[in-house]
C-alpha positions in Angstrom: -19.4 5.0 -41.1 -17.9 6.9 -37.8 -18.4 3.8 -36.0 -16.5 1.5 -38.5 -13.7 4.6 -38.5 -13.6 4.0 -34.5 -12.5 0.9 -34.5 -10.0 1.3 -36.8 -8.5 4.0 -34.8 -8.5 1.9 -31.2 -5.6 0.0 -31.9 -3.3 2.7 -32.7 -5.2 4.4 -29.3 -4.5 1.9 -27.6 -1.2 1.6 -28.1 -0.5 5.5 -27.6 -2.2 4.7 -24.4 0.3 2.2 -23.8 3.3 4.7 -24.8 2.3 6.9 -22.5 1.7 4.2 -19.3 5.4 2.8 -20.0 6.7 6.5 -20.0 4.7 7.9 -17.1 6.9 7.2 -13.9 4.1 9.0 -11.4 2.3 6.0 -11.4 5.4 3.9 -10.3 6.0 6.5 -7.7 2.5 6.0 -6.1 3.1 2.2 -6.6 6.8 2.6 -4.9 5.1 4.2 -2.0 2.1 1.8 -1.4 4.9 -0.9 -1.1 6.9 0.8 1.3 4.0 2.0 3.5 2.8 -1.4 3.1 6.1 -2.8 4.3 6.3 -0.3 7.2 2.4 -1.7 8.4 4.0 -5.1 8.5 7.0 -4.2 10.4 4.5 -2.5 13.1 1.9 -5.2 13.2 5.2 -7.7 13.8 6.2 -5.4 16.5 3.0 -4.6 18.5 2.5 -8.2 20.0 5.8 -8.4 21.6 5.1 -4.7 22.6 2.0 -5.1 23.3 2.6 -8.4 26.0 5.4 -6.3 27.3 2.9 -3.3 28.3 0.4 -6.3 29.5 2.7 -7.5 32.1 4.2 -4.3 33.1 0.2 -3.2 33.9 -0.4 -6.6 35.7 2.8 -5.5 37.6 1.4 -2.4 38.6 -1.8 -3.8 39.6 -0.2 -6.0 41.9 2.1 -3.3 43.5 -0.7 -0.8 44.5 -3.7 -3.4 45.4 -6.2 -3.0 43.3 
């Protein structure tokens, strides 16, 4: 009999479950930050090749300027 009570209750759970998700704005803080820290890993990855070729000649420079 508990059982059959059970399941007539998880609807109505559920849905308070769902009341509370829509009205809970912590999690859309958290999500609001993964997407701007995700953002901000693109923008560096994008960066660090130009960067990154930059430094590369810049060293083959130096090599060639001291000898080695």
């Amino acid at each position: 009999m508990k059982n059959k009570l059970a399941i007539k209750q998880l609807p109505q759970h559920v849905l308070g479950k769902l009341k509370f998700f829509v009205h809970d704005r912590e999690g859309a803080t958290a999500i609001e930050y993964a997407v701007i820290a995700g953002l901000i890993s693109i923008a560096l990855l994008t960066a660090a090749g130009p960067i990154g070729t930059r430094i590369g000649t810049l060293m083959g420079a130096i090599k060639s300027a001291i000898g080695a």
